[in-house]
C-alpha positions in Angstrom: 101.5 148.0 100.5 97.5 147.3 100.2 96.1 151.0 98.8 92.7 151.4 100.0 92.5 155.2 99.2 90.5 155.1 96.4 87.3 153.2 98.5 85.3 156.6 99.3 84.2 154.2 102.5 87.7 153.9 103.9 87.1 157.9 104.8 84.5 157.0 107.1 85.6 153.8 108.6 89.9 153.5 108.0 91.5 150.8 107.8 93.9 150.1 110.4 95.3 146.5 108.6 94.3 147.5 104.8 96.0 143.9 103.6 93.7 142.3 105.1 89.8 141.8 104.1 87.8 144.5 105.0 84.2 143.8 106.3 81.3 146.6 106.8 78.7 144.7 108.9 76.0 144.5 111.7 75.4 140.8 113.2 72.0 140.5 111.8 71.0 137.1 109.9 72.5 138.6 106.9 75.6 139.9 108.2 76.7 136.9 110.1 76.7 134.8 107.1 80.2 136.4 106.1 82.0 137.0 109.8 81.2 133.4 109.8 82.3 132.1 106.8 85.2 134.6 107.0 86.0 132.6 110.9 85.7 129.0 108.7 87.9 129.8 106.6 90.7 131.3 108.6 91.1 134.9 106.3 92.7 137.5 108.0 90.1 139.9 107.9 89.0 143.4 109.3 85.7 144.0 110.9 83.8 147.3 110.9 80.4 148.1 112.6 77.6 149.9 110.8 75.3 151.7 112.7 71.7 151.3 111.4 71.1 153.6 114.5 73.2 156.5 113.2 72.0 155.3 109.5 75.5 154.4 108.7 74.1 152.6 105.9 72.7 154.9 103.6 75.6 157.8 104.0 77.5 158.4 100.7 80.7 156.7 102.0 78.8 153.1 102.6 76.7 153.7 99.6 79.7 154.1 97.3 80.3 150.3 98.1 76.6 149.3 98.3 74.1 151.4 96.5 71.5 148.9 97.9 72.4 150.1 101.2 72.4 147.0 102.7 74.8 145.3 105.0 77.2 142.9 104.7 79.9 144.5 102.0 83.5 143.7 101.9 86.9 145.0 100.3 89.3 142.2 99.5 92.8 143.8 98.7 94.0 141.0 97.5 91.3 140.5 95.2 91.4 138.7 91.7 95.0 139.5 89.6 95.9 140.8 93.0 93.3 143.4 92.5 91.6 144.5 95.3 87.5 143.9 94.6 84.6 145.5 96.5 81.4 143.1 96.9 77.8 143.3 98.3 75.5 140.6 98.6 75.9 138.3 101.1 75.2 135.2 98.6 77.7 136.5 96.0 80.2 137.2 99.0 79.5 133.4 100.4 80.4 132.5 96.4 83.4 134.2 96.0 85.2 133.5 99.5 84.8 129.5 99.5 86.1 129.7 95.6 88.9 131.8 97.2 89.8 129.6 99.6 89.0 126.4 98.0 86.6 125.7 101.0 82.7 124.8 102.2 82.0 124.4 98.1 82.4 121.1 96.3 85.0 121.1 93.8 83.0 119.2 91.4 80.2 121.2 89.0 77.3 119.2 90.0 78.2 119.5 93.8 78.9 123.4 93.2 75.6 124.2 91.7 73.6 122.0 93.9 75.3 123.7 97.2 74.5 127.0 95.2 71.1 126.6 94.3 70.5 126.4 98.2 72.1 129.6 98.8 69.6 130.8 96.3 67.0 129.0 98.1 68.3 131.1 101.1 68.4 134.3 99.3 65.0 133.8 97.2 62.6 132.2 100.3 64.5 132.1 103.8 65.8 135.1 103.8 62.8 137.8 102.8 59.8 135.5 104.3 61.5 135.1 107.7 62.2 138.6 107.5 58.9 139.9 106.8 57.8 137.3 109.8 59.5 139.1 112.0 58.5 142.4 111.0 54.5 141.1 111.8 55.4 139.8 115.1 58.1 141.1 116.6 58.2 145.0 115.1 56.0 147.8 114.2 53.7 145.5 112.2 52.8 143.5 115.1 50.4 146.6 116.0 48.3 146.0 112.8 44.6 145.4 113.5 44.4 143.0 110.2 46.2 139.7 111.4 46.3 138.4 107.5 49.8 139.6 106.3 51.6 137.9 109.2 49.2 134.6 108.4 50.5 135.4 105.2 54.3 135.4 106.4 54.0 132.4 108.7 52.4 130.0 105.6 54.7 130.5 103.9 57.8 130.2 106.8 56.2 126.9 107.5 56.1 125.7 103.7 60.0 126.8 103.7 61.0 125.0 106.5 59.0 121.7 105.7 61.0 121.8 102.9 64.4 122.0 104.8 63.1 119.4 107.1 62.5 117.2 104.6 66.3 117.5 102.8 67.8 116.9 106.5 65.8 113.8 107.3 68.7 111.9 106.0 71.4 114.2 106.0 73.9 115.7 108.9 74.0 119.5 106.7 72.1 120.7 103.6 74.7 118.7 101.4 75.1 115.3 103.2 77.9 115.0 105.7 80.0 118.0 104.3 79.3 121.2 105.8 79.0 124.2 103.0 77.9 127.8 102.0 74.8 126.1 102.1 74.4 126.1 105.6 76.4 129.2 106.4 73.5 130.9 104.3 70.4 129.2 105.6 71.1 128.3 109.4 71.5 131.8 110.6 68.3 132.8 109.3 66.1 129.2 111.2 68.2 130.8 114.9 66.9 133.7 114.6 63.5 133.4 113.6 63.3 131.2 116.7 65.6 133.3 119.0 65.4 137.0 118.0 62.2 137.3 116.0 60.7 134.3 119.4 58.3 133.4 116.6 59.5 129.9 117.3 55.9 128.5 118.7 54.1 131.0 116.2 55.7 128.3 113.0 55.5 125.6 115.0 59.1 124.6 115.1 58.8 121.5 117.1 57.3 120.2 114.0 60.5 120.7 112.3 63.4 118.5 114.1 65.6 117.8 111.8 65.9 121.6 111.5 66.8 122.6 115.3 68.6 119.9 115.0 71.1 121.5 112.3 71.2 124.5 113.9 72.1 123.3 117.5 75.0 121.6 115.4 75.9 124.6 114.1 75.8 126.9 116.7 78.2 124.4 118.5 80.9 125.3 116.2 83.3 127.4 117.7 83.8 129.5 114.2 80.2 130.2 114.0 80.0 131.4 118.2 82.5 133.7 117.6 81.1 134.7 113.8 77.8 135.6 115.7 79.0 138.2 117.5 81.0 140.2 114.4 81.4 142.7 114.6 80.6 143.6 118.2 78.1 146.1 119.0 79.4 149.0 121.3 77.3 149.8 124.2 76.0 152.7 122.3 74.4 150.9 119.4 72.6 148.2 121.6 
């Protein structure tokens, strides 16, 4: 029997099937990463939904498990030793599941690091630029007078993306033909600069081909459409 008593989190969202993986998430560009990767891969996992509405993420019982307050975070029972092991991070989470499972990370060191280095690229660039994007031109910062930190933001979303452009000119995903944490971590973030944040024409992403071209390729996998929408928003939190 999986004991998850112990998690101060399990108070305030149980666990109704503790052996399995338990994920605390919202399907933003960060949080999809791991429903996705956790659909790839096949794990049984456990989905629950935090509420940035209700500010789920900054009570005591999600805080225990991430004192970044940030979303995703996950509880594997079966952990390392048979251990169960609490992780933030969606990068470190990406890591840790495809070693796991023995999947979407290439066995050998030189392919492991390279596929991890563009997680970092993700994590480092993508992730924070894009974000801050969409802040100046979809969110309260769209209001500002002073038009220079979103100039700011989109330089540098353009530079990024050139750059992933470029290493797809020749290649199907980030890696070549084999599709890895690489892309789990990157693609999520190109949909929905160009889909939520509709700062598509704003970067000029026609510019960038080989780019919508990944993530149309992506989106068309049936483990990624279903990892989009975990977990499911209630009517309430829409």
């Amino acid at each position: 029997m999986n004991d998850l008593s112990t998690f101060p989190i399990t108070k305030k969202w149980p666990a109704a099937h503790p052996e399995r993986i338990q994920l605390y998430s919202l399907p933003t560009p960060n949080g999809v990463k791991v429903s996705i990767m956790l659909e790839e891969t096949a794990l049984a996992y456990e989905p629950h939904l935090v509420r940035f509405d209700h500010n789920d993420q900054l009570t005591p019982e999600f805080m225990s498990l991430n004192p970044n307050n940030k979303i995703p975070a996950i509880i594997d029972p079966n952990g390392p030793d048979g251990k169960p092991l609490a992780l933030f991070e969606s990068g470190a989470i990406l890591i840790y599941l495809a070693e796991k499972t023995g999947q979407f990370l290439p066995l050998d060191a030189a392919g492991r690091y390279e596929t991890i280095q563009w997680v970092m690229f993700q994590m480092g660039g993508i992730g924070p630029m894009f974000g801050q994007l969409g802040f100046f031109h979809k969110f309260a910062g769209k209001d500002y007078e002073d038009k220079r930190p979103r100039d700011r933001y989109v330089a540098e979303s353009k530079r990024l993306l050139g750059v992933l452009n470029e290493r797809l000119a020749q290649r199907t995903w980030i890696m070549g033909e084999t599709y890895t944490i690489a892309d789990i971590a990157i693609l999520p973030w190109v949909r929905n600069l160009i889909g939520f944040y509709e700062a598509g024409d704003l970067v000029g992403i026609a510019d960038f081909p080989h780019v919508t071209r990944a993530v149309e390729h992506f989106v068309a996998r049936p483990a990624v459409a279903k990892g989009l929408e975990i977990p499911k928003r209630d009517a309430a939190a829409q």
